[in-house]
N, C-alpha and C positions, 0 to 999 in steps of 0.2 A: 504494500500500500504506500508508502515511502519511499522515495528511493537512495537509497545506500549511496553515502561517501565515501565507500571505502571498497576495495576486492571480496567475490563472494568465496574466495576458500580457504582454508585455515593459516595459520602463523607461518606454516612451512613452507603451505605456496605462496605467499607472499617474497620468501626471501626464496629465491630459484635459483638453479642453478646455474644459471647463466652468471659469467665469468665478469667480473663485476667493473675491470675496462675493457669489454669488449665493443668495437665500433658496432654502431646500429642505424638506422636512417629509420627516419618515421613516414616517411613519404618516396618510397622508391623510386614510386613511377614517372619521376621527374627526369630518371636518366635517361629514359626516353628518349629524351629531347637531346642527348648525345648523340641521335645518331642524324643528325643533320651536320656533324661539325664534317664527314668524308664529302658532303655536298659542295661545304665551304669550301675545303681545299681546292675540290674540281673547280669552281667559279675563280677561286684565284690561282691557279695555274692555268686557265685557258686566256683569261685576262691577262697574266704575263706575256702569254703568246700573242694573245694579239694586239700589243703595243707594240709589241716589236716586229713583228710586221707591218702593219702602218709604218711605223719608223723607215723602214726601208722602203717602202713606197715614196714616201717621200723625200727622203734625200739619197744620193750617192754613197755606195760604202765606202766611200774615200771621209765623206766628211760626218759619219756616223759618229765615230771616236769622238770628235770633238761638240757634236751638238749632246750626248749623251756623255760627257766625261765627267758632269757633275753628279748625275745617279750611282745611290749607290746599292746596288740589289742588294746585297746582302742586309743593310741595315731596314730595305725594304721585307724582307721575309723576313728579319727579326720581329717587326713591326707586326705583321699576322698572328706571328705565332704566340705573342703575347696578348692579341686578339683571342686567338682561339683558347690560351690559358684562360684570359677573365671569363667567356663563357663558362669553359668548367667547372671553375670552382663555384662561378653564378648557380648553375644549376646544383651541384652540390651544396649550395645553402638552403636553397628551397628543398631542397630534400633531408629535411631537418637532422641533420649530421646529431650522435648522440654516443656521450664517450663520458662513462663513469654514471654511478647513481647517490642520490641521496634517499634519505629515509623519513619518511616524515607518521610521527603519529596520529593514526587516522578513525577516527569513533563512530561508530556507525550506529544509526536509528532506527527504529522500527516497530513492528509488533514481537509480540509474543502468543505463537497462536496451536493450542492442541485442539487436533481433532479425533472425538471419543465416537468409533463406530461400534455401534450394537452388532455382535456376531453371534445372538444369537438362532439358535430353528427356528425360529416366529420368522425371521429376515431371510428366510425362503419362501417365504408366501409369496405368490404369486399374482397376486391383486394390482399389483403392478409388474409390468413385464421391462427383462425377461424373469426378475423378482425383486424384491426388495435391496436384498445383499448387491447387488450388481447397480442397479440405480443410483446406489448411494458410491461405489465405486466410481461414478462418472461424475456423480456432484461434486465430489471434494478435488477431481481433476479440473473441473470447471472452476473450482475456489481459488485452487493454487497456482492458476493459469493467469489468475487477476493480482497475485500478490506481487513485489517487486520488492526485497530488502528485508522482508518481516519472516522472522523465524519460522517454524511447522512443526510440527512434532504427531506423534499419533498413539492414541490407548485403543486397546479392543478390550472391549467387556462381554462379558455373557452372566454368568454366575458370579464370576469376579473379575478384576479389571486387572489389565497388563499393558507396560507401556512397550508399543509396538517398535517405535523409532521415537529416538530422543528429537529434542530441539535442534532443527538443524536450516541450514541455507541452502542447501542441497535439495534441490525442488526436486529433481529428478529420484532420487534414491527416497523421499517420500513418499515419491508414485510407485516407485515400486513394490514398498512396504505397503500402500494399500490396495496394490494389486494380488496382493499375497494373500488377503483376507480370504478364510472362509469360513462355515459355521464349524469346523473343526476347530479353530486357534485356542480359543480360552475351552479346553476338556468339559470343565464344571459348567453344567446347566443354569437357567435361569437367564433373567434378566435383571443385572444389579445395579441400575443409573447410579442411583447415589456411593457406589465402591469408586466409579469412574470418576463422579466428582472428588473426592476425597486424594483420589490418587494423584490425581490433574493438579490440586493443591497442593501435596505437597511435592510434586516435584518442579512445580516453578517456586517454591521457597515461602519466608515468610516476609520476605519487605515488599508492600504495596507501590508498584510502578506507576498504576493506571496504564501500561500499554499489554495486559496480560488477558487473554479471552480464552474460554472453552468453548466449544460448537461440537454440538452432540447430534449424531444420526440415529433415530431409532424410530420403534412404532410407539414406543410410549409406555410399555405394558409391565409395567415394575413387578417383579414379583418377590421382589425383598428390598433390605431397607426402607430409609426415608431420604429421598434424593433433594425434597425443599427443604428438608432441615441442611442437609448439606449444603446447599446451593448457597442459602444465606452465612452459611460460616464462611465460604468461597469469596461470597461480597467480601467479607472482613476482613479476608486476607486479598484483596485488591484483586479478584480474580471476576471477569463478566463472561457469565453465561448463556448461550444461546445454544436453541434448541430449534431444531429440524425433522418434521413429523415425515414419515415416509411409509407410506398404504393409504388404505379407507377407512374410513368409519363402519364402511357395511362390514370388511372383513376377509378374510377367505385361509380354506386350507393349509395346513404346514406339511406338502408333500416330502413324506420318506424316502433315500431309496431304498430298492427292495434287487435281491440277487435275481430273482426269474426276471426284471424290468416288468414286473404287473404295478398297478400303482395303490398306494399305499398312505395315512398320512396320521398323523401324530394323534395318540390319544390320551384323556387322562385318565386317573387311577378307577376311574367306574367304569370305562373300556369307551368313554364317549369320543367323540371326535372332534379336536378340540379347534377351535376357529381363533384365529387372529386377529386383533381390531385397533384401528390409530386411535390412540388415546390422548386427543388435542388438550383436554384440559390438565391434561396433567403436566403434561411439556411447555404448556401457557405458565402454567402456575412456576413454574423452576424458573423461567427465562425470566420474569417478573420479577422473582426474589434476587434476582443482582442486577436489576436494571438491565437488561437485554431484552433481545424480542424474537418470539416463535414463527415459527414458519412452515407453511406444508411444503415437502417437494412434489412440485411438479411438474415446470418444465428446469430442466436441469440448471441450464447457462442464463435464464430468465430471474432462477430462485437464486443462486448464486449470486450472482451481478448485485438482487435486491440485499441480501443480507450482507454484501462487499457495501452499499451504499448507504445503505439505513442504519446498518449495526457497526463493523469495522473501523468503516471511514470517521466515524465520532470519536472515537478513542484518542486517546493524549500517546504520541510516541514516545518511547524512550529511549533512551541510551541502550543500546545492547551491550555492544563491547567497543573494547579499542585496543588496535593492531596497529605494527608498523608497514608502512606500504611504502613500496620501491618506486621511487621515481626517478627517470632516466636525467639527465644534464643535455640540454642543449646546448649543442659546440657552434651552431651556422654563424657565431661572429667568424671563427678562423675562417673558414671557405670563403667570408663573402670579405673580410678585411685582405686577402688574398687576391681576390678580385678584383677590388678595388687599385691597391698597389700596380699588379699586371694593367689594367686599362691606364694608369696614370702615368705610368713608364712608356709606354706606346704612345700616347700624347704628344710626350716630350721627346722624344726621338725623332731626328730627322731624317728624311730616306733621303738628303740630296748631301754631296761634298760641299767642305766650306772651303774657299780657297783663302787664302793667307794673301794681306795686302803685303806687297815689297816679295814676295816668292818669286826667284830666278828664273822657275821652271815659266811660271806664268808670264813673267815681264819678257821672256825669250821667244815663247808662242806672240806675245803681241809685234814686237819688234819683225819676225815673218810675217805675220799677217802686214803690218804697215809696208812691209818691202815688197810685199806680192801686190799689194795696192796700189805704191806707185811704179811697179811691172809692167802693171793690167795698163794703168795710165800711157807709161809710155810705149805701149807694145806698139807694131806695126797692122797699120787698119784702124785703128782706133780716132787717130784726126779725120780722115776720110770717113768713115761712119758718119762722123759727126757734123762734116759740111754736108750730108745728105748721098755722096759716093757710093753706094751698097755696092755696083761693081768691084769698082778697086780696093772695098774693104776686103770682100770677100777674096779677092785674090790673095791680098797681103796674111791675111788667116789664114788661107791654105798653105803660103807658102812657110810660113812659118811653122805651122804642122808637121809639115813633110822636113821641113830642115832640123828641126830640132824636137824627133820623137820621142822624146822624152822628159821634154819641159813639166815639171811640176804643175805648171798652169792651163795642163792639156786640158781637162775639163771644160774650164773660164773658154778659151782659145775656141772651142767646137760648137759652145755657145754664142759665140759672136759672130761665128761662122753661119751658125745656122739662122740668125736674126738676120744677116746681111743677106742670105740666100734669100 
């Protein structure tokens, strides 16, 4: 009915065996997204390629070297791959990186809740199908399907009362234990409400919680003790009682079995036949004396749900217990303070050469260039272009080709050759 702050299984699974700095990630499926980094690559290395072809298209490989001498590839693919670092460790932060645990004490609230199933032969009657005993089997599955946090526990009585399964969290291994029920469990005959209450009291103790409830399954039909005397000592000791009627009023047979399978069905000591009947007022009267409320079963998850709403849900929770619970340490500062770094490095890195003002090597490339300049200037064809001559340019161009195949300025030379043509 609550729901729990805390892990539902004991001390021991709390502390597991997992290796207490072992790496962990809370969100995997983020690396996912790793596999687009082989995509990137492809985009930049086809990129690479195709600069540098453009490049070539547009100039001569003579003068490649020097329109490209300030790139510097390598500080360029340094520059990527500090790209493609910040991605990773990017996505490793979001993938909440987790290294080392703490411990934190954790208290958990809820109910405290037994349920007392009548196993007696009467809870073979058949007045309800497929009878009584099985009906009530599906109810407290329906009960314990609506709890969340709140303890369970279960007593079978007949003659006398036994606790079936203690108080546990373990909703599963509850269902179990009342799937086990059957009018064999408790040997001793009889129908004893009041043993069941008795015992329901003392074993949730004698300090009054207000989060401690009984819910009892039967037809009603006491045939010893006094179960409202008991019921109100229950009040006393902080225990509410609620009661769940299951049959008719009209009644019907407690079929035996019998070895031939002929049918057969329970009689009492004058040889009569003896008839089973809900006994509302009596199960009224118990739920009454600790402030709880009665109920017939009859549609299962319908009666349920109402005694989860009207009874349950009013109760005061309380403290169950308190346990220490493992909590993992989130690391995604390092991945993403790592990320950070690698994008800020790439930033600051230049992919091109710095050239050094006053450098020899430089002042000696310009010094060529100015001499090829005034080369170009004084070459022959050059005045004649100029007065408008294209004839006798292009002569002087060719000749100068053909005489000196080897001029460093052949290029410049075939180009003016071919504007004069």
């Amino acid at each position: 009915m609550y729901f729990s702050t805390g892990p539902r299984n004991s001390r021991a699974n709390d502390l597991e065996t997992t290796p207490v700095n072992a790496l962990s990630f809370g969100s995997q499926n983020w690396f996912w997204a790793l596999l687009v980094l082989p995509l990137l690559v492809a985009l930049f290395y086809a990129a690479e390629r195709r600069g540098r072809a453009r490049l070539r298209e547009f100039a001569a490989p003579a003068l490649l070297a020097q329109l490209t001498g300030t790139i510097d590839r390598f500080r360029r693919a340094t520059r990527f791959v500090l790209l493609i670092l910040a991605l990773i460790f990017a996505f490793a932060a979001v993938a909440q990186p987790r290294w080392g645990y703490t411990y934190d004490e954790v208290k958990r609230r809820g109910l405290d809740l037994m349920l007392a199933v009548d196993t007696s032969r009467s809870m073979l009657s058949n007045d309800v199908q497929p009878n009584r005993l099985e009906r009530v089997k599906l109810a407290t599955q329906d009960l314990i399907s609506n709890l969340n946090g709140d303890r369970v526990g279960l007593v079978a009585f007949a003659g006398r009362a036994f606790v079936q399964a203690p108080l546990t969290i373990d909703y599963g291994a509850a269902v179990e234990a009342i799937n086990d029920l059957d009018s064999k469990t408790i040997p001793e005959g009889g129908t004893n409400i009041s043993d069941a209450i008795a015992l329901t009291t003392k074993t949730f103790g004698k300090s009054a919680m207000g989060n401690r409830a009984l819910i009892i399954f039967t037809d009603g039909e006491e045939l010893s003790g006094d179960a409202v005397k008991e019921a109100k000592a229950a009040a006393d000791a902080g225990v509410r009682v609620f009661t769940v009627g299951i049959g008719t009023p009209q009644g019907s047979l407690i079929p035996l079995a019998s070895a031939d399978g002929g049918a057969s069905f329970v009689k009492d000591s004058k040889g009569q036949v003896v008839k089973s009947k809900l006994d509302e007022n009596r199960l009224r009267e118990i739920a009454e004396a600790t402030g709880g409320i009665y109920l017939h079963l009859e549609n299962g998850p319908t009666t349920m749900k109402q005694l989860y709403e009207q009874g349950l849900a009013k109760l005061q929770a309380g403290d169950i217990d308190a346990r220490l619970s493992r909590r993992p340490i989130e690391r995604f500062e390092w991945p993403l303070g790592a990320a950070i770094f690698a994008l800020i490095v790439s930033i600051l890195l230049r992919d091109r050469k710095r050239i050094a003002k006053g450098n020899p090597a430089g002042l000696a490339a310009a010094l060529v260039l100015v001499s090829a300049s005034t080369m170009f200037a004084a070459s022959p064809g050059i005045t004649e272009y100029g007065r408008g001559e294209f004839g006798q340019a292009y002569k002087q161009f060719e000749e100068t080709l053909r005489t000196h195949p080897q001029n460093r300025a052949e290029d410049r030379l075939q180009f003016d050759a071919g504007a004069a043509s």
